[in-house]
C-alpha positions in Angstrom: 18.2 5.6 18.6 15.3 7.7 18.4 12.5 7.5 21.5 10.0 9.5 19.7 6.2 8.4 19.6 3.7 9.8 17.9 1.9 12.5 20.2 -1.9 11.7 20.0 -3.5 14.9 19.6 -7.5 15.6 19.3 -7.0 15.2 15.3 -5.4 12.2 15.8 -7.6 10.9 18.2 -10.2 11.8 16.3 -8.9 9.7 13.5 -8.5 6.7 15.7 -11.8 6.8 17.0 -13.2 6.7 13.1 -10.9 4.1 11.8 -10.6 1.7 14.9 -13.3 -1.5 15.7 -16.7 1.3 15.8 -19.0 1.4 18.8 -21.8 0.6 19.3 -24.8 3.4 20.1 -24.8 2.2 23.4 -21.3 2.4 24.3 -21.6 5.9 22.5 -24.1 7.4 24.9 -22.8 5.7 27.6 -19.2 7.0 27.4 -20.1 10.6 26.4 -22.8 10.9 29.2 -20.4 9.7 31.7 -17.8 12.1 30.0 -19.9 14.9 31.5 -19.9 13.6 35.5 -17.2 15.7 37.3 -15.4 12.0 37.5 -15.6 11.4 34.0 -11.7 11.1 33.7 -12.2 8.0 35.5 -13.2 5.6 32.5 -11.5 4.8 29.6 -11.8 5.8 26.2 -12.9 4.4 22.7 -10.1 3.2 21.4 -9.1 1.5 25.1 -12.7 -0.2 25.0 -11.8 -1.3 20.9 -8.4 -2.9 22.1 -9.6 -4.6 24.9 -12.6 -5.9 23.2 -9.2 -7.0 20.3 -7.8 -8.6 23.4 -10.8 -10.7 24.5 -10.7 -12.3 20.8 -7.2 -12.9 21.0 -6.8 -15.1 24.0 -10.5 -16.4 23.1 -11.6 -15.6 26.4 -14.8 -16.7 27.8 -14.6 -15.7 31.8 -13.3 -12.6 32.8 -12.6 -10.4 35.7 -13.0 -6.9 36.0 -11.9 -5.3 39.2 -12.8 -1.5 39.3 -16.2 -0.9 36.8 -17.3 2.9 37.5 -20.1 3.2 34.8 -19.5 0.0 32.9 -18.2 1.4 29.9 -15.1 -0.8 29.9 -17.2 -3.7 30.9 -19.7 -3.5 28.3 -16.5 -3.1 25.6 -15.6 -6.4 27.1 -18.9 -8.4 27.4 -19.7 -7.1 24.1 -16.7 -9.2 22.8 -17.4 -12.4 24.6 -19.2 -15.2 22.8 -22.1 -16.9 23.5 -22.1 -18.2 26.8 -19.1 -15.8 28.0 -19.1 -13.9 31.9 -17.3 -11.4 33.1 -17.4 -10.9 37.3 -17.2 -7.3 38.4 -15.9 -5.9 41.4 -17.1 -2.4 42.4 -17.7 -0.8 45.8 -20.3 2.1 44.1 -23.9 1.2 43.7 -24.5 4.5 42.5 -22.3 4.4 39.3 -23.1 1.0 38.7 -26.6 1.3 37.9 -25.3 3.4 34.9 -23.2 0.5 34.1 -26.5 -1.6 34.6 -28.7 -0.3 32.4 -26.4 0.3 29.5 -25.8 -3.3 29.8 -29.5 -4.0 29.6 -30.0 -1.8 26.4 -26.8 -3.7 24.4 -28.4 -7.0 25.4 -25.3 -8.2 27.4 -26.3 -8.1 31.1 -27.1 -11.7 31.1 -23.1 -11.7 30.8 -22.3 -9.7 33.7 -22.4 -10.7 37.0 -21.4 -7.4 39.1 -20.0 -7.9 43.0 -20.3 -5.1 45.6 -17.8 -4.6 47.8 -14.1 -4.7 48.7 -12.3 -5.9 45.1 -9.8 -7.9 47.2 -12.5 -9.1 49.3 -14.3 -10.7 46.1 -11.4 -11.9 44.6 -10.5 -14.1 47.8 -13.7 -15.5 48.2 -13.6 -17.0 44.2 -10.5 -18.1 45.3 -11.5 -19.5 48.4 -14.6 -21.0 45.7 -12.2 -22.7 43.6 -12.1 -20.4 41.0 -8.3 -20.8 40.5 -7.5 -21.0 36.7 -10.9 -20.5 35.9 -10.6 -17.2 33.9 -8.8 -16.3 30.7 -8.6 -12.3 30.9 -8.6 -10.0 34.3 -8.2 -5.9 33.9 -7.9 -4.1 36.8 -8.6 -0.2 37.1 -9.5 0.5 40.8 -7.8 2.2 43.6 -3.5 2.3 42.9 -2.5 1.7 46.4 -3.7 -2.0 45.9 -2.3 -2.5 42.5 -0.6 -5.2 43.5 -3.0 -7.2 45.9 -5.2 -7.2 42.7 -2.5 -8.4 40.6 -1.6 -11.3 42.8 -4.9 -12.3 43.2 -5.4 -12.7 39.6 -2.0 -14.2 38.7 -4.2 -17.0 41.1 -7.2 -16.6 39.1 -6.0 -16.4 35.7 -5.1 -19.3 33.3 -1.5 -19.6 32.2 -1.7 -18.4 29.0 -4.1 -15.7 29.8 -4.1 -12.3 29.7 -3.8 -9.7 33.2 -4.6 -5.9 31.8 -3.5 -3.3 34.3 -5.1 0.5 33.6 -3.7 3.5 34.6 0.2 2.7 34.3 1.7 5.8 33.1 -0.7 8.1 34.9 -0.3 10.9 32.9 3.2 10.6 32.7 4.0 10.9 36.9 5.5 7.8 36.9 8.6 9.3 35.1 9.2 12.2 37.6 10.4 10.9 40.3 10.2 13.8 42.6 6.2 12.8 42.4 6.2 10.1 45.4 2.5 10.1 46.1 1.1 6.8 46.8 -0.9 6.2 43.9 2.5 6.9 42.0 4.8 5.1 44.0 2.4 2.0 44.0 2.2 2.2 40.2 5.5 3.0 39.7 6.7 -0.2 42.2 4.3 -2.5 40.0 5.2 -1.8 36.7 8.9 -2.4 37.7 7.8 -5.7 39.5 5.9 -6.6 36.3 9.2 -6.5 34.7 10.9 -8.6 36.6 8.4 -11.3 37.4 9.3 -14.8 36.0 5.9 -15.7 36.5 4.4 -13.7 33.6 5.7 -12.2 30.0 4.9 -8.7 30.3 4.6 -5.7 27.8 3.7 -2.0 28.7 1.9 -0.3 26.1 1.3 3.9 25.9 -2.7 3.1 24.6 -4.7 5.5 26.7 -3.4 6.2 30.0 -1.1 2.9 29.2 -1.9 -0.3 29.7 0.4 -3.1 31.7 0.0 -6.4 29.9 0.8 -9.8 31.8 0.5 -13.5 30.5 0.7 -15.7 33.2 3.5 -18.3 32.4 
């Protein structure tokens, strides 16, 4: 049996980027001017932003969690897709690459959507536990610091609906996970997660190859 995928070149991503759910002009300048900060790596692409804004429609989500927002792109991809009425929290320990996020969010007319947290993610995530918030959301995605993959997943299998949706960024990282002679910790921890994800009776789980690939949990 063949394990062949496609190989998604800059013509091919090209043609994604034209065919899939279009952006808007501000997610347009927003991604390509954070595309020219030395960190720019750090947030996802166009077609992550259409698929998770898919995603958002699909479990008809109208709370949801963010946990690691950088310049907001992702986050505006997903308040952009909530209805009327909809919030997403977001965790974030930068100030200074929030305020991009900010203002982008001011200009698509979602900010009154977005309620953005400073400080420790796990910290946050407690304390809307601690709030009562269990249950309460329908969609988390998490795309912050590896080595606490799994504290962040935890925390949301609390705070997410059965039936929702857990999004985990980052789970391929550029292929490292499948050389195992790469034992760093941001690999090992993804690595560890991805095969707990597998296992867990708690949640179905599916991991994708769309961007840096995605790990998709539904809470049981």
């Amino acid at each position: 049996m063949s394990r062949s995928t496609v190989t998604v070149d800059d013509r091919l991503a090209a043609y994604l980027d034209d065919t899939n759910r279009p952006e808007s002009q501000v997610q347009t300048r927003l991604r390509e001017d954070t595309g020219q900060m030395s960190n720019g790596g750090m947030q996802i692409g166009a077609n992550q932003g259409s698929f998770m804004a898919f995603l958002i429609g699909l479990v008809g989500a109208r709370n949801a969690l963010e946990i690691g927002t950088f310049t907001g792109y992702s986050a505006l991809s997903v308040a952009s897709a909530l209805p009327a009425g909809g919030k997403l929290v977001c965790c974030d320990v930068s100030v200074e690459w929030t305020n991009i996020g900010r203002k982008a969010w001011s200009q698509a007319g979602v900010a009154d959507r977005i309620e953005l947290k400073i400080g420790p993610a796990a910290v946050t995530l407690d304390a809307l536990i601690a709030d009562g918030q269990v249950g309460r959301f329908d969609f988390a995605f998490i795309d912050a610091d590896k080595e606490n993959y799994d504290r962040y997943y935890e925390q949301c299998l609390v705070l997410v609906r059965k039936g929702g949706l857990i999004a985990v960024d980052n789970m391929l990282w550029d292929g490292a996970v499948a050389d195992l002679t790469d034992q760093s910790v941001s690999t090992t921890a993804i690595r560890a997660l991805n095969l707990k994800l597998r296992g867990d009776p708690r949640v179905d789980f599916c991991l994708i190859p769309v961007g840096d690939g995605i790990a998709l949990a539904r809470p049981l």
